[in-house]
C-alpha positions in Angstrom: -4.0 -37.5 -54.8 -6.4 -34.6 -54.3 -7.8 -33.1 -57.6 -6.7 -29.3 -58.1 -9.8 -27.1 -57.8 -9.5 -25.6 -61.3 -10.3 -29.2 -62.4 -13.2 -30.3 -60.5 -14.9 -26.4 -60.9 -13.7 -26.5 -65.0 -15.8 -30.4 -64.9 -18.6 -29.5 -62.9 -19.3 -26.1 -65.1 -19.2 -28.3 -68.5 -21.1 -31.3 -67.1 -24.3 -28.9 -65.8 -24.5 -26.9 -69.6 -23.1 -29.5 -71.9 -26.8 -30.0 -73.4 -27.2 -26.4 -73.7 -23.6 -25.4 -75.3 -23.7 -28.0 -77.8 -27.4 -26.5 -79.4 -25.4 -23.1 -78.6 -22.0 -23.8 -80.2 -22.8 -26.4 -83.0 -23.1 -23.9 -85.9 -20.1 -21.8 -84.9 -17.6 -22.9 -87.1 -19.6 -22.2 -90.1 -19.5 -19.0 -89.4 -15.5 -18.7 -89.3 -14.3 -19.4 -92.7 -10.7 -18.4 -91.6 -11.2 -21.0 -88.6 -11.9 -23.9 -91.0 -8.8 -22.8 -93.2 -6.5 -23.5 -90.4 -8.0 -26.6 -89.1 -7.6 -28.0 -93.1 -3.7 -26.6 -93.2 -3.1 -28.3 -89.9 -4.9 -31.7 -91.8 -3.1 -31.6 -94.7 0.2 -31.3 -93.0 -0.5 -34.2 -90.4 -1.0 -36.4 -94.0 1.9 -35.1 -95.3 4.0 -36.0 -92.6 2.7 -39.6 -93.1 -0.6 -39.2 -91.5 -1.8 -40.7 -88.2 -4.1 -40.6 -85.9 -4.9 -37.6 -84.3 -6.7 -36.3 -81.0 -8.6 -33.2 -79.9 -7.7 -32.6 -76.5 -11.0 -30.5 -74.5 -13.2 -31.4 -77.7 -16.3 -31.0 -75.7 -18.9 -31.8 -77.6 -17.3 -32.7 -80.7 -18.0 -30.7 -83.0 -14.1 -29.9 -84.3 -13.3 -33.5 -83.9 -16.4 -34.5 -86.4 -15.1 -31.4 -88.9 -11.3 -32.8 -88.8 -13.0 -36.4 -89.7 -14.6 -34.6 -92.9 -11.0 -33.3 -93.4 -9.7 -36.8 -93.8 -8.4 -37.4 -90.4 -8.3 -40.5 -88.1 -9.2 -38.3 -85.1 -10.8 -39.1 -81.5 -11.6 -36.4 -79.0 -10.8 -36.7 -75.5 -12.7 -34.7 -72.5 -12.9 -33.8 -69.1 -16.2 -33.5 -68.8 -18.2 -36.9 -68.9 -21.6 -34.6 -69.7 -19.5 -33.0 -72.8 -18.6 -36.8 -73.7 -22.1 -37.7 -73.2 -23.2 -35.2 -75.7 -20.8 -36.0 -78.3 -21.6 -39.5 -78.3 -24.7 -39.3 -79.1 -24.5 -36.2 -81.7 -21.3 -38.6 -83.7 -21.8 -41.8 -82.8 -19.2 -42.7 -85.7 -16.5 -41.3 -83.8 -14.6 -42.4 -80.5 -14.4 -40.0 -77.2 -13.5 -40.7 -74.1 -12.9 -38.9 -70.3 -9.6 -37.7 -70.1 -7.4 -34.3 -68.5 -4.7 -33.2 -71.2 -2.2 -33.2 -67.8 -2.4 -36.6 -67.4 -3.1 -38.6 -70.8 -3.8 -41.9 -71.5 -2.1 -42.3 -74.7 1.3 -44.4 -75.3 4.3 -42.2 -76.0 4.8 -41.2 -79.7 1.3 -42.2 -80.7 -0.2 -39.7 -82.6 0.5 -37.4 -86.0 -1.2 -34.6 -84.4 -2.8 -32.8 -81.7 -5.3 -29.9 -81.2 -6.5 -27.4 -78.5 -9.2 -25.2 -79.5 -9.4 -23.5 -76.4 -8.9 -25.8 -74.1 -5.8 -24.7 -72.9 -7.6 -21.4 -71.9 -9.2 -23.1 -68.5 -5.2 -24.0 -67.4 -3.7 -22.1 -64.9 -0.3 -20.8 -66.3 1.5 -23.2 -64.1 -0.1 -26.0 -65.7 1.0 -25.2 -69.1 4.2 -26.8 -69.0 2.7 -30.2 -67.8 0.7 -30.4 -70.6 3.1 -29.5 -73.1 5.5 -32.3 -71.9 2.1 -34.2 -72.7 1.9 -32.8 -76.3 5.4 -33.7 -77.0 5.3 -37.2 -75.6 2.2 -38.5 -77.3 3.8 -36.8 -80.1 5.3 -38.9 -82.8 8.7 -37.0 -84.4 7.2 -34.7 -86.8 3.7 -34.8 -85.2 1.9 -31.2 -85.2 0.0 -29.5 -82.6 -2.8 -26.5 -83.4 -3.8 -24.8 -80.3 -6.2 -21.8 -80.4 -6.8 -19.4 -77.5 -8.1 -15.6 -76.8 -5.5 -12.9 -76.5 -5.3 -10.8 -73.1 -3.9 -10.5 -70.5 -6.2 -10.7 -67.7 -8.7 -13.5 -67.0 -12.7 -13.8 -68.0 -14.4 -15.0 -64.9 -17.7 -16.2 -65.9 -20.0 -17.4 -62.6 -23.3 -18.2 -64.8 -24.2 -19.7 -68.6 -26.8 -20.8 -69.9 -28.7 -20.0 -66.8 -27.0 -22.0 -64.9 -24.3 -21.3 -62.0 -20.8 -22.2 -63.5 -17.2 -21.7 -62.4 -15.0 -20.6 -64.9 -12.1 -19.2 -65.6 -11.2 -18.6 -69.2 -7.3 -17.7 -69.2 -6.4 -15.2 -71.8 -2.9 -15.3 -73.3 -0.2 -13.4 -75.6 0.6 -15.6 -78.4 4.5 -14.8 -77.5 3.8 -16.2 -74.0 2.5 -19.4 -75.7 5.3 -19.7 -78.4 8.4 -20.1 -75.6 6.0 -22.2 -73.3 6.1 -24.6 -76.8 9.2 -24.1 -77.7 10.5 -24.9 -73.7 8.5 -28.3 -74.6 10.3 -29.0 -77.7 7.9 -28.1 -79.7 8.8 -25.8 -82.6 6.2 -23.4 -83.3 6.1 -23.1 -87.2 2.9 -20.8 -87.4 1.6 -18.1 -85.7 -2.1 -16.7 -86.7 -3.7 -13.9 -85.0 -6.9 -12.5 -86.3 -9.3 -9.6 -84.9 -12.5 -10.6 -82.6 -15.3 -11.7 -85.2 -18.5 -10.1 -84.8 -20.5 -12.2 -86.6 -23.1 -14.3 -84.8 -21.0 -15.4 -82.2 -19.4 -12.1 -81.1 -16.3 -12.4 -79.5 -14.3 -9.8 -77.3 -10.7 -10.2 -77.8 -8.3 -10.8 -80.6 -7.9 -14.6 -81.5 -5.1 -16.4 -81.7 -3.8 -20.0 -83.2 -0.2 -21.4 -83.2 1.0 -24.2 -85.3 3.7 -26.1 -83.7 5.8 -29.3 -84.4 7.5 -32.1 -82.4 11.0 -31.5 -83.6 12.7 -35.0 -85.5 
């Protein structure tokens, strides 16, 4: 089957500034206070509902999935890009990562107590969405949460060089509203919605930011 272009530009971007974005992006979430306060709700109600292990779906180069292991999480990050695996290999060797596209996991049904996206979803086309949902829900076990994060807009952020380097990237900007029934059309009932304004702290950002709690329902 021929890859879609969205995913071999999205792999290709990542692979060629991986080294670059993790010196670039490794501090960040110091920097959010309100950030970390929703990644340690999201782990204290994944132990509450019994616990389990956990993935971060796009972690690219780990630094949320090594921040929800200080939370007390049994959590492995999963990648497209094998240079943003690279990276996070070697900067957590304590933790497990491995190449993977959030369409089309490799993870048995019901697996996991939770799941996160912080922005990942935003390279999906919209018509991808539901796909990887349906992959949310079925990796899912009943009662498993998912956290996803993402910008706010409407129109796209096309970004053709980073870091120096030529990239292809599209960074998908979404209502939270959109996102909610796209979850709830996957069974997944959204329990949280969290929209703050763009931080203009060290790393700047130029839309409204938004993160939606949601849980596999039984």
């Amino acid at each position: 089957m021929t890859e879609p272009d969205f995913l071999h530009a999205t792999r290709a971007s990542y692979d060629s500034m991986a080294v670059e974005y993790a010196d670039f992006a490794r501090d960040e979430l110091a920097a959010k206070p309100l950030d970390r306060a929703l990644l340690a709700g999201f782990a204290e109600l994944v132990r509450g509902a019994g616990g389990g292990p956990v993935a971060e779906l796009g972690c690219g180069t780990g630094r949320v999935t090594a921040h929800l292991r200080a939370l007390g999480l049994d959590v492995s990050g999963i990648d497209l890009s094998p240079g943003m695996i690279e990276v996070a290999r070697r900067e957590h060797p304590g933790l497990s990562f491995s190449v993977g596209s959030m369409t089309a996991l490799d993870v048995p049904d019901g697996a996991l107590g939770g799941v996160v996206a912080w922005y990942s979803t935003i390279h999906l086309p919209l018509e991808e969405l539901p796909r990887a949902f349906a992959e949310f829900h079925r990796i899912l076990s009943p009662g498993g949460y998912a956290l996803l994060a993402f910008q706010v807009g409407d129109e796209p952020l096309r970004m053709r060089t980073a870091f120096g380097r030529p990239v292809e990237l599209d960074f998908h900007r979404r209502q939270p509203e959109q996102m909610a029934e796209l979850l709830e059309r996957a069974d997944l009932e959204v329990r949280a919605r969290t929209l703050r304004e763009p931080d203009d702290g060290p790393f700047a950002e130029r839309t409204p930011q938004a993160f939606l709690l949601a849980r596999k329902r039984g």
